[in-house]
C-alpha positions as CSV (number, residue, x, y, z in Angstrom):
1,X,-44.9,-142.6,26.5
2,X,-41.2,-143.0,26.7
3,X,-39.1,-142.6,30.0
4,X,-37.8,-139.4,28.7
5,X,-41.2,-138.0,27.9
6,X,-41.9,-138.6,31.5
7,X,-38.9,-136.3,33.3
8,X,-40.1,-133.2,35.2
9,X,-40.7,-130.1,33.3
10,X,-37.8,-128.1,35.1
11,X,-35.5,-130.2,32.8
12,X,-34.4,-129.1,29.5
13,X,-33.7,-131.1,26.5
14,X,-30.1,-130.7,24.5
15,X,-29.8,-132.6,21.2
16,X,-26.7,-135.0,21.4
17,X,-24.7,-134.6,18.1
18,X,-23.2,-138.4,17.7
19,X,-27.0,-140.4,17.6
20,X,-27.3,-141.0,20.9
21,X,-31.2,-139.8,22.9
22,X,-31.3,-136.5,24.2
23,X,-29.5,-135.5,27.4
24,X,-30.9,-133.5,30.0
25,X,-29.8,-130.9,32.5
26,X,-32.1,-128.8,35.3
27,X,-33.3,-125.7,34.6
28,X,-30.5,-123.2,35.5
29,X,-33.0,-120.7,36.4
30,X,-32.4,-116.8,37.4
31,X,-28.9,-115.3,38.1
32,X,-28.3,-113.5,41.1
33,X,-29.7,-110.2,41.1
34,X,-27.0,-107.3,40.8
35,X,-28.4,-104.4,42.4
36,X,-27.7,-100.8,41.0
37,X,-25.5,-98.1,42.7
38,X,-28.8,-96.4,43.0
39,X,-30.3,-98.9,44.8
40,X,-27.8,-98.2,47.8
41,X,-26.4,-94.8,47.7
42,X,-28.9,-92.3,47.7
43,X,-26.6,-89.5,46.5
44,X,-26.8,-91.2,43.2
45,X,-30.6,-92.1,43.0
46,X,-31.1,-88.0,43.6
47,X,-28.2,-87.9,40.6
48,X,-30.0,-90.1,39.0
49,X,-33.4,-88.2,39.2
50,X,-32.1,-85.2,38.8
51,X,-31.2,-86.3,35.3
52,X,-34.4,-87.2,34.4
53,X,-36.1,-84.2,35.7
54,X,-33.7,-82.1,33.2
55,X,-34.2,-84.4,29.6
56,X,-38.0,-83.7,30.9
57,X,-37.6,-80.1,31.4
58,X,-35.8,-79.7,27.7
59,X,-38.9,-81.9,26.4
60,X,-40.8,-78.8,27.9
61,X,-38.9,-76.2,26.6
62,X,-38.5,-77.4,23.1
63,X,-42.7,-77.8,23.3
64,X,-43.0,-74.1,24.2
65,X,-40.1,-73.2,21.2
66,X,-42.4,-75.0,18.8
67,X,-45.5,-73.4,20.1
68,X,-44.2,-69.7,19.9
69,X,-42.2,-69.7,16.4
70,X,-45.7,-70.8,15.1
71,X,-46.6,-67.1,16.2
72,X,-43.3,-65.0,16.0
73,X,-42.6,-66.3,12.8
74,X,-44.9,-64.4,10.2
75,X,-47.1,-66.3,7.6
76,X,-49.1,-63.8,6.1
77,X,-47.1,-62.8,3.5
78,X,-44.1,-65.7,3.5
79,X,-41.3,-66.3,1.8
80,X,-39.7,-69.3,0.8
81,X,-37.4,-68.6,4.0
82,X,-40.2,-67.8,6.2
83,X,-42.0,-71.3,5.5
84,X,-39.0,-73.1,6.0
85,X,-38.4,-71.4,8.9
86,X,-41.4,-71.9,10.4
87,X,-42.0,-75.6,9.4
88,X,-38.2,-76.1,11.1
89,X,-39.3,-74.6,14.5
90,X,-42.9,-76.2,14.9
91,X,-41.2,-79.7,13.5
92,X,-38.2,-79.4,15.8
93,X,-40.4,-78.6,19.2
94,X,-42.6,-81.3,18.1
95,X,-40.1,-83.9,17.5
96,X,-37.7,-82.9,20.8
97,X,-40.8,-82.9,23.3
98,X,-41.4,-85.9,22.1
99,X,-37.9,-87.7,21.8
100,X,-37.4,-85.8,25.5
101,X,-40.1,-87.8,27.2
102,X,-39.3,-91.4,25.7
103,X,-34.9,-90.7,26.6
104,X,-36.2,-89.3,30.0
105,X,-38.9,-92.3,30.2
106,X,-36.3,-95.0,29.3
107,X,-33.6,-93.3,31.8
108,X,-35.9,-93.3,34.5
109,X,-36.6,-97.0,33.9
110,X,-33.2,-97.9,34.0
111,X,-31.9,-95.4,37.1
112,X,-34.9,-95.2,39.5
113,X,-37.7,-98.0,38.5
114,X,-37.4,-101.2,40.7
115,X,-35.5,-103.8,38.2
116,X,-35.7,-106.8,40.3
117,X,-36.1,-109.9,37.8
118,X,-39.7,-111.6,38.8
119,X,-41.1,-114.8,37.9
120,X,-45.1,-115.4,37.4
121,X,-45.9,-118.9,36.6
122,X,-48.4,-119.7,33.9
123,X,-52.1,-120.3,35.4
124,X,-55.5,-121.0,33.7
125,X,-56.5,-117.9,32.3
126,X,-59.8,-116.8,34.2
127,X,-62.1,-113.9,34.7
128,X,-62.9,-114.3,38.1
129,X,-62.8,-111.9,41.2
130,X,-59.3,-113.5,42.2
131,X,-58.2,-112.9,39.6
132,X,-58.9,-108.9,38.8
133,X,-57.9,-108.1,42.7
134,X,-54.4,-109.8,41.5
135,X,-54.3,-107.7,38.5
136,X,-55.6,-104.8,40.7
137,X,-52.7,-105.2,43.0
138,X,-50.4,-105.4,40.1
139,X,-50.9,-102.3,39.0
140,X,-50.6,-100.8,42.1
141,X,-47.3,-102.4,42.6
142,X,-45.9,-101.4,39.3
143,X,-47.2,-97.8,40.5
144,X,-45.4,-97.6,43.7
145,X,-42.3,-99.4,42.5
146,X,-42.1,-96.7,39.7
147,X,-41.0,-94.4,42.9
148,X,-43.1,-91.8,41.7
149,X,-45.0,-90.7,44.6
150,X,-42.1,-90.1,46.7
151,X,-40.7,-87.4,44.3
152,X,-42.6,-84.9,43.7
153,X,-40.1,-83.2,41.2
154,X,-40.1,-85.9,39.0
155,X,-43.9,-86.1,39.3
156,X,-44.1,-82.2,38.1
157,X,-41.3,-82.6,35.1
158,X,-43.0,-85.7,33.9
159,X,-46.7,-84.0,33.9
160,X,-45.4,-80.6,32.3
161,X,-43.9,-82.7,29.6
162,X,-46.6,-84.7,29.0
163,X,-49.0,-81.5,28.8
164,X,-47.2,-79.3,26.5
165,X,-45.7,-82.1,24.1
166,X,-48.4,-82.4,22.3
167,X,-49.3,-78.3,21.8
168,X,-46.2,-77.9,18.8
169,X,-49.2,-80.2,17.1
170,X,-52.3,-79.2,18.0
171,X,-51.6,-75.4,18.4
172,X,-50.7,-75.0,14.5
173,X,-53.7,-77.7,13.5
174,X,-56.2,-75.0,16.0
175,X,-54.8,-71.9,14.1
176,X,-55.7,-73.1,10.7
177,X,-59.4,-73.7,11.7
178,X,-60.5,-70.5,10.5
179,X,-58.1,-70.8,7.2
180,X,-59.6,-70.1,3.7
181,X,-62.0,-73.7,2.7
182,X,-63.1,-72.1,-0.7
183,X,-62.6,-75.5,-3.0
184,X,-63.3,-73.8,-5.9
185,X,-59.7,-72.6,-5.8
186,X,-58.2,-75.8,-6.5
187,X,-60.2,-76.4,-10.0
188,X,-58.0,-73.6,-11.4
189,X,-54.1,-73.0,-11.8
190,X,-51.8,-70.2,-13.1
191,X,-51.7,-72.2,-16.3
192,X,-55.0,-71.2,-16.9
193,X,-55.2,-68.9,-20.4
194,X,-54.7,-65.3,-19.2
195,X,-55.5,-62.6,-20.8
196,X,-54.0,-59.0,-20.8
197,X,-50.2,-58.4,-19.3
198,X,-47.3,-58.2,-21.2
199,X,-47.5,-61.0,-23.8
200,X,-43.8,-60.7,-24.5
201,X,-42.6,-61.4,-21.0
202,X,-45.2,-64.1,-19.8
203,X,-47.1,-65.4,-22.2
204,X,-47.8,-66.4,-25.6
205,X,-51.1,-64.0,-27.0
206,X,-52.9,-65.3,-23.7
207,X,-51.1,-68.8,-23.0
208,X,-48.5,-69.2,-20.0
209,X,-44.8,-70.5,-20.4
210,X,-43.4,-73.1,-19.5
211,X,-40.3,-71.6,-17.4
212,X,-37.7,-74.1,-15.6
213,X,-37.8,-74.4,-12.0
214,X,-36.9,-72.4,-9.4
215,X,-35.0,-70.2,-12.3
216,X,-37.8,-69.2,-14.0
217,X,-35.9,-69.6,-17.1
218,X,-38.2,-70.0,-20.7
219,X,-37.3,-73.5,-22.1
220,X,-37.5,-74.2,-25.3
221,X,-38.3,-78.4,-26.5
222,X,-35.2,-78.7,-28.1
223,X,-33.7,-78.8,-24.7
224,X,-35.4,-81.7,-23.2
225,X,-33.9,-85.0,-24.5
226,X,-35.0,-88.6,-24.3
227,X,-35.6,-89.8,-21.1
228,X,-34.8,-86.3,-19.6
229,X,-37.0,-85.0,-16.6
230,X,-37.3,-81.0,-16.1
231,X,-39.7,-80.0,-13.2
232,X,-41.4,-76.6,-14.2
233,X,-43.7,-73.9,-13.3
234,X,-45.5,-71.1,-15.0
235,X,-43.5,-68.7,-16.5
236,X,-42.8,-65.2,-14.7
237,X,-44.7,-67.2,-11.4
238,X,-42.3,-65.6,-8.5
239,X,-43.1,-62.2,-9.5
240,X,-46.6,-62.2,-9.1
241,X,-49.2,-62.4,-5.6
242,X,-49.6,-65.5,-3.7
243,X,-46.8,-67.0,-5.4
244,X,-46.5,-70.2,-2.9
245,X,-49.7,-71.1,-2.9
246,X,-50.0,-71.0,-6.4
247,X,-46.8,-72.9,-7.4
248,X,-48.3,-75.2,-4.7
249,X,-51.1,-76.2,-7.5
250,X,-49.2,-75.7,-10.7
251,X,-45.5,-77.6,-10.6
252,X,-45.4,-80.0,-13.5
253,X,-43.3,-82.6,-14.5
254,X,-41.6,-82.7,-18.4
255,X,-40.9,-85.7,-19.8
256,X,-39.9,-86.8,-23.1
257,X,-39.6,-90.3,-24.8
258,X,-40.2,-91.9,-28.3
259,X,-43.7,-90.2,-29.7
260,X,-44.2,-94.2,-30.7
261,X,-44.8,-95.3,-26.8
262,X,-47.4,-92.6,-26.3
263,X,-51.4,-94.4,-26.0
264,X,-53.0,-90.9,-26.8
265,X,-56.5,-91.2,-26.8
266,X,-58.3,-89.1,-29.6
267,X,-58.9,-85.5,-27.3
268,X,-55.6,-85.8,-26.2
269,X,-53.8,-86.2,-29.6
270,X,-52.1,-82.3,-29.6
271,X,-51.1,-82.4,-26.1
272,X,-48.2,-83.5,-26.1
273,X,-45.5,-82.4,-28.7
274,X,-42.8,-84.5,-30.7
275,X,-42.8,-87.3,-27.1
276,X,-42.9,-84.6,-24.5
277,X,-45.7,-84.2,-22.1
278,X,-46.5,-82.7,-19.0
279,X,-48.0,-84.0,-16.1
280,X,-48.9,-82.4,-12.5
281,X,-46.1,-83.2,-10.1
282,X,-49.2,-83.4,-7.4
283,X,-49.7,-86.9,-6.6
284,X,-53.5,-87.8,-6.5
285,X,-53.3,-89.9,-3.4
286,X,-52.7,-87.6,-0.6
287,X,-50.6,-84.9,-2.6
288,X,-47.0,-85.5,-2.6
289,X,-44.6,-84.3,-4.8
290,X,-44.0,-87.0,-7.5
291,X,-40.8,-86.8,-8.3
292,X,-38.7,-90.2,-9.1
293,X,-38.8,-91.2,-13.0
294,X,-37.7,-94.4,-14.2
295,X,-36.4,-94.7,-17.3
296,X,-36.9,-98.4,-18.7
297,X,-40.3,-98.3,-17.5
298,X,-41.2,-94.6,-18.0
299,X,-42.7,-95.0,-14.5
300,X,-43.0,-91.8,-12.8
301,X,-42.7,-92.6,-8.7
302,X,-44.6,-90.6,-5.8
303,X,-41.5,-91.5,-2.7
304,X,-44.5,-91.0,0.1
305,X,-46.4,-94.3,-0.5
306,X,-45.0,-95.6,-3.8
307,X,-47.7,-94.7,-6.2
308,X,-46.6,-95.4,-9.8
309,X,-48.0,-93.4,-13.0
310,X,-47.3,-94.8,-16.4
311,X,-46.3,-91.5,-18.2
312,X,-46.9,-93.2,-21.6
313,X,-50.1,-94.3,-20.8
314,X,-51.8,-91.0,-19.9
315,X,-50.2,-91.3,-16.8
316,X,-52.6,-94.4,-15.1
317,X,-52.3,-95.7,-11.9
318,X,-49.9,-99.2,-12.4
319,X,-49.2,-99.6,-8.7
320,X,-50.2,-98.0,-5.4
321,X,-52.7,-96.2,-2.9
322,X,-53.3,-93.4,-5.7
323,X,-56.9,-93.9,-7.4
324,X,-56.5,-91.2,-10.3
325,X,-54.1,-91.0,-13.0
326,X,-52.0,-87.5,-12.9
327,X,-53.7,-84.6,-14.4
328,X,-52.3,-83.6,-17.7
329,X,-51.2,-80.1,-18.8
330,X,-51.7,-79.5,-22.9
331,X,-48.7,-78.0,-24.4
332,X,-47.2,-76.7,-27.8
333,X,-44.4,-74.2,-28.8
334,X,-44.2,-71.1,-30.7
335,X,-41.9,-69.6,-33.6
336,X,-39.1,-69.6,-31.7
337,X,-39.6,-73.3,-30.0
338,X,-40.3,-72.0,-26.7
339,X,-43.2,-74.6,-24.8
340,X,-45.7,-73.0,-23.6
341,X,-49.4,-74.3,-21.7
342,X,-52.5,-74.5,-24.1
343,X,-55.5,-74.4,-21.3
344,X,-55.2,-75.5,-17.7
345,X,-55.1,-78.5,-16.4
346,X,-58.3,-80.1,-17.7
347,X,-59.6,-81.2,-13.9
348,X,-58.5,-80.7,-10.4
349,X,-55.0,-81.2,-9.4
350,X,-54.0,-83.1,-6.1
351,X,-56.1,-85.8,-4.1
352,X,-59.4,-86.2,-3.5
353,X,-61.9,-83.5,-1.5
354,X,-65.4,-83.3,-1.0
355,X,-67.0,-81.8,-4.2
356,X,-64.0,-82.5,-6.4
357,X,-66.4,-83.6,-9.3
358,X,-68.2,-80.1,-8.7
């Protein structure tokens, strides 16, 4: 072993740059510690804690704002403003009760914890008694030089927060406990063949439209060109009952490309029309709306967790979480060219559930 090999460990090795062995220098070791204002004026260590009592207290109001829009705003019978609405508020409590205890955490770190740089040297790790009454009195150090127990109004802001954080989450999950679980309603959509109504405004003899969306506007397939996406719902939709929980289950994507790129198995042969299909928009991996289409690839792109469907292909699975291939909608057009649905989807939209196969 070489002479150099042999210096003491405080020493530290700095690469020469004209060939010559490494030099050394002593460990410089800690700078001198610079003690905070706090630390000696106790006007500002109350400022100081004062401060983090109030970013606590907002955490705890914006919890409670959460928790009551979830019941002053009404869901019974929403609308499009209501959901939004509501979804703002609960999302908003949530995310401020939250971002209020990790500013106020971090503040109180900085303003009021004991920041006094410490060195532990590096022993043989070990299991023995000694050792847990060191880690024992750790602990309790760390506890008293948080500087908690001697302020009690920090104590109180910091448990309140704690507390009610988490009800702008759990409240909302609690209150849908008793929600409607009938599966059976997601095996059906409004594209399902329906008959009676007023065939002229809605449907075609007992088949649905295909009406753009949110206009609910007819379109007819001379307006979708190559490569073009239109998202779309069932015709005349808005106007009917339980319109949001049914658009929820029947938004579809339209895409057209060359009829020559299609791999239409046999079944499936007069589904689509002159290159344009329809597939749900409902991604079959935890149900995001798929809604990015690439155009060389005639990939269509759920943003949440990157599952890819190849929209020529029946819409497979070609990359990604998602386990089914998107459910496809039949389609044709009448005299006049307006598309229109064939028969519902021909299985469950969405992702898995227990007795999907049901």
């Amino acid at each position: 072993m070489s002479s150099h090999e042999q210096q003491p460990s405080t020493e530290v090795a700095r690469s020469g740059t004209d060939g010559r062995l490494p030099e050394r220098f002593e460990n410089p070791g800690l700078a001198p510690h610079r003690h905070r204002l706090a630390d000696s004026d106790p006007k500002v260590s109350k400022r100081s804690e004062r401060q983090v009592v109030v970013i606590f207290l907002i955490s705890v109001l914006a919890s409670i704002a959460g928790v009551v829009g979830y019941f002053v705003i009404p869901l019974d019978e929403p609308s499009i403003l209501d959901v939004r609405l509501s979804t703002l508020v609960i999302g908003a409590g949530l995310g401020l009760g939250m971002l209020g205890i990790g500013v106020a955490a971090v503040q109180w770190a900085r303003a009021l914890m004991d920041d006094a740089e410490k060195v532990e040297d590096r022993h043989p790790m070990s299991a023995g008694p000694s050792v847990q009454q060191q880690a024992f009195e750790m602990l309790r150090d760390g506890g008293s030089e948080a500087n908690i127990a001697r302020r009690p109004v920090l104590k109180g802001a910091v448990g309140g927060a704690l507390a009610l954080a988490p009800l702008a989450f759990l409240v909302p999950l609690i209150g849908n406990l008793g929600a409607d679980w009938d599966i059976s309603k997601f095996a059906r959509t409004a594209w399902r063949p329906v008959r009676g109504g007023d065939p002229e405004r809605y449907y075609q003899g007992q088949y649905r439209y295909l009406a753009v969306d949110p206009q609910d506007r007819r379109i007819k397939a001379s307006e979708i060109t190559n490569n073009n996406i239109v998202h779309v719902i069932p015709h005349g939709l808005p106007e009917e009952e339980h319109y949001l929980e049914e658009k929820a289950k029947a938004v579809v994507l339209l895409v057209r490309v060359d009829p020559g790129l299609l791999k239409e198995s046999a079944e499936r042969a007069d589904w689509s029309y002159e290159g344009i299909v329809a597939y749900s928009k409902i991604c079959t991996h935890v149900g995001c709306p798929v809604a990015l289409y690439e155009q060389q690839t005639h990939h269509l792109l759920c943003p949440c967790h990157q599952s890819t469907f190849d929209i020529t292909d029946a819409a497979k699975v070609v990359f990604g979480p998602a386990k089914r291939a998107l459910p496809q909608l039949p389609i044709a057009v009448d005299e006049e060219g307006y598309l229109y649905a064939k028969a519902d989807f021909d299985e469950p939209v969405g992702p898995s559930y227990w007795q999907r196969e049901r």
